[in-house]
C-alpha positions as CSV (number, residue, x, y, z in Angstrom):
1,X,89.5,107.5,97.2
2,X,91.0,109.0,100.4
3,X,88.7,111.4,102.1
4,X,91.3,113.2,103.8
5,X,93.5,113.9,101.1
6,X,89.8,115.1,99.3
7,X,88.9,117.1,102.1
8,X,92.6,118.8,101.9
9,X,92.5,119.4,98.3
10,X,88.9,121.1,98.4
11,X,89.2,123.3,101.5
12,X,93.0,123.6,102.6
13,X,95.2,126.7,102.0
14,X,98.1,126.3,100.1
15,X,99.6,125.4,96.2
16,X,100.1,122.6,94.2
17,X,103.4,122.0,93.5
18,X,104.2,121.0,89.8
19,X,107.2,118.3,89.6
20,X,105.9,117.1,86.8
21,X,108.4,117.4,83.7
22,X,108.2,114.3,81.2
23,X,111.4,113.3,79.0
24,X,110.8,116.3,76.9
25,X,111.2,118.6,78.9
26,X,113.5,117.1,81.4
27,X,116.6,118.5,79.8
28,X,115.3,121.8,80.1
29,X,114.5,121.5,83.8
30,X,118.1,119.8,84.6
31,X,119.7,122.4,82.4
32,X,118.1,125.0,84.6
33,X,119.0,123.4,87.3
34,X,122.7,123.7,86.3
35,X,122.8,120.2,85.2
36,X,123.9,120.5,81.8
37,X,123.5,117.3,79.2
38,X,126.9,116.1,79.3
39,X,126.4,115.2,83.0
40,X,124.4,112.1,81.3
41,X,124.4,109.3,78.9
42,X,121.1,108.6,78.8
43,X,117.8,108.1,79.6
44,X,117.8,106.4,82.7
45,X,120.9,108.5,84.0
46,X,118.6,111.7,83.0
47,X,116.0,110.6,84.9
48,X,117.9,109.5,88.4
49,X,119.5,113.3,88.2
50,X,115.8,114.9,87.6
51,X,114.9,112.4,90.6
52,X,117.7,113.6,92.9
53,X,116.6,117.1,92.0
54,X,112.4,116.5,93.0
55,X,113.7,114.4,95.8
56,X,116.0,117.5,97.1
57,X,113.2,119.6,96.6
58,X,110.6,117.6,98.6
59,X,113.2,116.5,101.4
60,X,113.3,120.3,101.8
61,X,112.5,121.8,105.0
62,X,111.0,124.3,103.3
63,X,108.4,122.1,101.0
64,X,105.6,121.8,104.0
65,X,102.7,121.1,104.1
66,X,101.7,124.5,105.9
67,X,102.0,125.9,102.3
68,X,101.8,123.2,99.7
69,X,98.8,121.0,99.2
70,X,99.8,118.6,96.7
71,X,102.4,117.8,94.3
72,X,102.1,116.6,91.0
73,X,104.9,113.8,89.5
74,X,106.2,112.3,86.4
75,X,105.8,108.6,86.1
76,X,109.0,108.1,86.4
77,X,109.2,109.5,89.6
78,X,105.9,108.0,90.8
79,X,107.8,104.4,90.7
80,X,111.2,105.7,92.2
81,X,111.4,105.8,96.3
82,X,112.4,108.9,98.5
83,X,114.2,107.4,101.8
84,X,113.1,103.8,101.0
85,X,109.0,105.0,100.4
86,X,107.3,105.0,97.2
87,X,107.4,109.0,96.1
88,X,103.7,109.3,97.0
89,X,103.9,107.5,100.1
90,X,106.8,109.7,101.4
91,X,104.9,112.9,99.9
92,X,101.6,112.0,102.3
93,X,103.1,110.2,105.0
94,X,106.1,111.9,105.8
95,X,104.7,115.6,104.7
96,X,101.2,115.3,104.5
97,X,101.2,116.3,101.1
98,X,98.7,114.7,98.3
99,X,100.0,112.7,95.6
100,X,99.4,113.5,91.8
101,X,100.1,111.7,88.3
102,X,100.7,113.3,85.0
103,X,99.3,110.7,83.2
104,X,99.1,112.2,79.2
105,X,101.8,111.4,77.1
106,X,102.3,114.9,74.9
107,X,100.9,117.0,72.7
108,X,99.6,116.1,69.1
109,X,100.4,118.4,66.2
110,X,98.2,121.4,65.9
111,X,95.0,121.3,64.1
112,X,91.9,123.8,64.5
113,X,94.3,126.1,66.7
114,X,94.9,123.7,69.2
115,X,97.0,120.7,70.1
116,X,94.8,118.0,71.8
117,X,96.4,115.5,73.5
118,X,97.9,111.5,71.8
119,X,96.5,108.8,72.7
120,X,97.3,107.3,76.1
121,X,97.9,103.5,75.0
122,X,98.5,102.4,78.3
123,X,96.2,104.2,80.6
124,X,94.0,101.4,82.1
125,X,97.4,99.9,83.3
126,X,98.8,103.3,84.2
127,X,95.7,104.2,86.6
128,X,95.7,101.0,88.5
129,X,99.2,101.5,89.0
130,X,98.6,104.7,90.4
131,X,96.4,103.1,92.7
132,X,99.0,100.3,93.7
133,X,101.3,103.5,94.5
134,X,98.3,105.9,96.5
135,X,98.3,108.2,94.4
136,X,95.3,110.6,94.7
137,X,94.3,111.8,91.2
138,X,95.7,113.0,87.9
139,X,97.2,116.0,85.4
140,X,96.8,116.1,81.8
141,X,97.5,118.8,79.4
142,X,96.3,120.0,76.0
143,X,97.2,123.4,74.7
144,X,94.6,126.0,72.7
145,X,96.6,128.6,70.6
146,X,93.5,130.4,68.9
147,X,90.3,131.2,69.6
148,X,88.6,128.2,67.5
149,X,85.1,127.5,68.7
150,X,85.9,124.1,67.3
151,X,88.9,123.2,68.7
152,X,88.6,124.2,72.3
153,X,85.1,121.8,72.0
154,X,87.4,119.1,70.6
155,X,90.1,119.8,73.6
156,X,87.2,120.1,76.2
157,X,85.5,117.5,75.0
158,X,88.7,114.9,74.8
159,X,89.9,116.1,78.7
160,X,86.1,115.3,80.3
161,X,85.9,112.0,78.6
162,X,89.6,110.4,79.7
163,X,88.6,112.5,83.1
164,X,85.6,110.5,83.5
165,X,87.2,107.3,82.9
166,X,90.2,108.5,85.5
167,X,87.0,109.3,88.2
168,X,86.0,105.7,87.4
169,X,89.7,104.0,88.6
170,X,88.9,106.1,92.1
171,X,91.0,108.9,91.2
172,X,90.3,112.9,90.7
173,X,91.2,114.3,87.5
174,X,93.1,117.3,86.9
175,X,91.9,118.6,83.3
176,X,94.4,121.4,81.9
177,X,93.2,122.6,78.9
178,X,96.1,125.7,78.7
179,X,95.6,128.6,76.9
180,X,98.7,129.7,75.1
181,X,99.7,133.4,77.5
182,X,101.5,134.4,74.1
183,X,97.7,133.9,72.2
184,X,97.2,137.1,70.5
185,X,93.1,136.4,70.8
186,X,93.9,134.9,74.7
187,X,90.8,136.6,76.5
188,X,88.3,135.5,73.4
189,X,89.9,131.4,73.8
190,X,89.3,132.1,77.6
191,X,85.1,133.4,76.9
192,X,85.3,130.4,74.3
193,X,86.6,127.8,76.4
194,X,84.5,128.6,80.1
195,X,81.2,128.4,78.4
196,X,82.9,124.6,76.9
197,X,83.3,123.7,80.4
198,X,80.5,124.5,82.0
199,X,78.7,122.3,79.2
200,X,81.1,119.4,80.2
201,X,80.2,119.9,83.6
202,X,76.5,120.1,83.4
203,X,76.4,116.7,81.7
204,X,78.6,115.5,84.7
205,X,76.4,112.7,86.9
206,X,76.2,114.1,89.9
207,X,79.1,112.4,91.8
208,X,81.6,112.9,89.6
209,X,84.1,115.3,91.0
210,X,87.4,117.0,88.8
211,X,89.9,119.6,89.5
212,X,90.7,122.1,86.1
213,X,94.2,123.6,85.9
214,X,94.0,126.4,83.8
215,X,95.9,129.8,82.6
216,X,95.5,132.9,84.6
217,X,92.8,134.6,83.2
218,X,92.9,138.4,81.4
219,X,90.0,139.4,83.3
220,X,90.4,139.2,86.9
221,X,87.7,136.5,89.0
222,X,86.4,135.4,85.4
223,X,87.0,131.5,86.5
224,X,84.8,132.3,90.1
225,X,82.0,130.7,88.0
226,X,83.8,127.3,87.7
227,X,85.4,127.7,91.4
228,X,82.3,127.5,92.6
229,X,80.6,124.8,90.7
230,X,80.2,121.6,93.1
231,X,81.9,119.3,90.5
232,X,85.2,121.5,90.9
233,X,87.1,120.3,93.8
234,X,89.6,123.0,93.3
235,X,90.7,125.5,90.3
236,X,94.5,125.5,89.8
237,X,96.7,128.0,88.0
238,X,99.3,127.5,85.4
239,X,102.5,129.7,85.0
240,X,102.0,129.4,81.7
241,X,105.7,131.0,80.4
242,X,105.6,134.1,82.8
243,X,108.3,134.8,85.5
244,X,107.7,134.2,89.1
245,X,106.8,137.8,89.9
246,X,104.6,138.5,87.1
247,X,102.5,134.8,87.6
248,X,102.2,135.7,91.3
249,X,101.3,139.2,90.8
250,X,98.6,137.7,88.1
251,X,97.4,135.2,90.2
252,X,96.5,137.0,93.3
253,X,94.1,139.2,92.0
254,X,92.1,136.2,90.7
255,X,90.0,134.9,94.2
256,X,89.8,131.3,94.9
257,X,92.2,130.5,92.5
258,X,95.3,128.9,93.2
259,X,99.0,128.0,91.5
260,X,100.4,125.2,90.3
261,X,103.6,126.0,89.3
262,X,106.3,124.5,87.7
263,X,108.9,126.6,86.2
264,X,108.1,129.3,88.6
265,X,108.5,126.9,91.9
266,X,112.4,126.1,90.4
267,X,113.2,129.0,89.5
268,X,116.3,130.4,91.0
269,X,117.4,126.7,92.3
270,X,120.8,125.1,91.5
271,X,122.8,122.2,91.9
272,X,125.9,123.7,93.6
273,X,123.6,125.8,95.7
274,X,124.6,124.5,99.9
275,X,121.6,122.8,101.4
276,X,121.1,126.5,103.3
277,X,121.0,128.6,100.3
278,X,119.1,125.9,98.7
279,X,116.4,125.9,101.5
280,X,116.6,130.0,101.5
281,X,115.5,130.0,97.9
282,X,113.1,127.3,97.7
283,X,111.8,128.8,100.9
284,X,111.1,131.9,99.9
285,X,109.6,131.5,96.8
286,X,107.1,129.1,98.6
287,X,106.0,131.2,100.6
288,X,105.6,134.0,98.0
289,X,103.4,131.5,95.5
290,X,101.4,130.4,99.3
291,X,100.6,134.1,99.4
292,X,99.4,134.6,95.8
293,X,97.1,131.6,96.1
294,X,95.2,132.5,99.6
295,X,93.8,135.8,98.3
């Protein structure tokens, strides 16, 4: 594990930056983008296009490290290069910016009010190849649409055991159980689902160490419990479905927490934007997420 890029991720000031789309969503990103689906074929031209777009975005003068901490990727995009580097390699070395893998592979069907996450068939392989390529830990997402006492055990529960066995391969999980923002019982999931992670963590040896991406709560500072617990390396906020204005507004009256943003980091970006209006937008928004998360 590298110590700096710990030390960075526990103390520095700044956002994670979420790149992470998979092929589902993909289309959606591109399309938002402006890169509409008759611009491809298939797969692989899908993803070189969705690479071209991250790779703009990174390249960016604007994507620095002053304000971004880390940056979470696709597989896909984890074995592509940026200027002849593997994409972690150029995200630490040339920007100083830490290196994360979304390593589930979707959502199962919903049961008990929540959708835990398939099976990972491959993630032995896919960790020591994150390894190989420096990457610094992990993101993996299950969704909780009710409040089921139940289910949000069974999600909990299924995130801290794969995270363990991520901690294991020298690598810090990100556990992201999301909570639906649409839920119409959101704050009970949220009372449900805190009291399932503190459990997790209390049976935690005491070296293991995760990060928890999670949807900004109803009640301001209810996470501050978890923030502080010395398992947490860092609590990171999920957009979650709401506009950049409204996430940002959200998240900076929750203390210590901090985004990681996806839809909210692109939006506004195009492909026929000029490299100075693309810089102007990306810039700005960057700077406005930077803000929400330093409070």
């Amino acid at each position: 594990m590298n110590t700096a890029q710990l030390d960075r991720m526990h103390s520095g000031k700044g956002f994670i930056a979420a790149l992470d789309q998979s092929g589902g969503s993909t289309p959606k990103a591109l399309a938002q983008y402006g890169v509409k689906e008759d611009r491809y074929k298939n797969d692989e031209e899908m993803y070189t296009l969705v690479h071209e777009m991250r790779t703009r975005i990174i390249k960016s003068p604007a994507f620095d490290s002053k304000y971004i901490l880390g940056a979470i990727l696709f597989e896909n995009t984890m074995d592509r290069k940026i200027d002849e580097q593997w994409t972690a390699d150029y995200l630490w070395k040339e920007k100083n910016i830490v290196p994360f893998l979304k390593v589930d592979k979707g959502l199962a069907d919903l049961a008990n009010g929540v959708q835990l996450m398939k099976p990972i068939s491959n993630l032995d392989e896919l960790l020591d190849r994150a390894v190989e390529r420096n990457i610094f830990g992990t993101k993996m997402r299950s969704v909780i649409k009710e409040a089921n006492q139940e289910g949000i055990r069974e999600v909990v529960k299924q995130q801290f055991e794969i995270g363990k066995q991520i901690f294991n391969k020298g690598l810090i999980p990100i556990i992201e159980p999301e909570i639906d923002i649409y839920s119409v019982d959101k704050e009970k999931s949220e009372e449900i689902l805190k009291e399932e992670i503190k459990q997790q963590l209390n049976l935690l040896d005491k070296e293991v160490k995760v990060m928890l991406k999670l949807s900004i709560p109803t009640v301001n500072d209810f996470y501050s419990e978890l923030i502080s617990d010395p398992h947490v390396v860092r609590v990171v906020a999920l957009s979650g479905g709401y506009g950049q204005d409204e996430a940002n507004n959200k998240l900076a009256q929750n203390h210590g927490l901090i985004a990681s943003f996806s839809r909210a980091l692109s939006e506004g970006l195009a492909a026929d934007q000029t490299e100075e209006e693309f810089d102007t937008k990306i810039g700005k928004t960057i700077k406005k997420i930077y803000e929400a998360s330093i409070t």
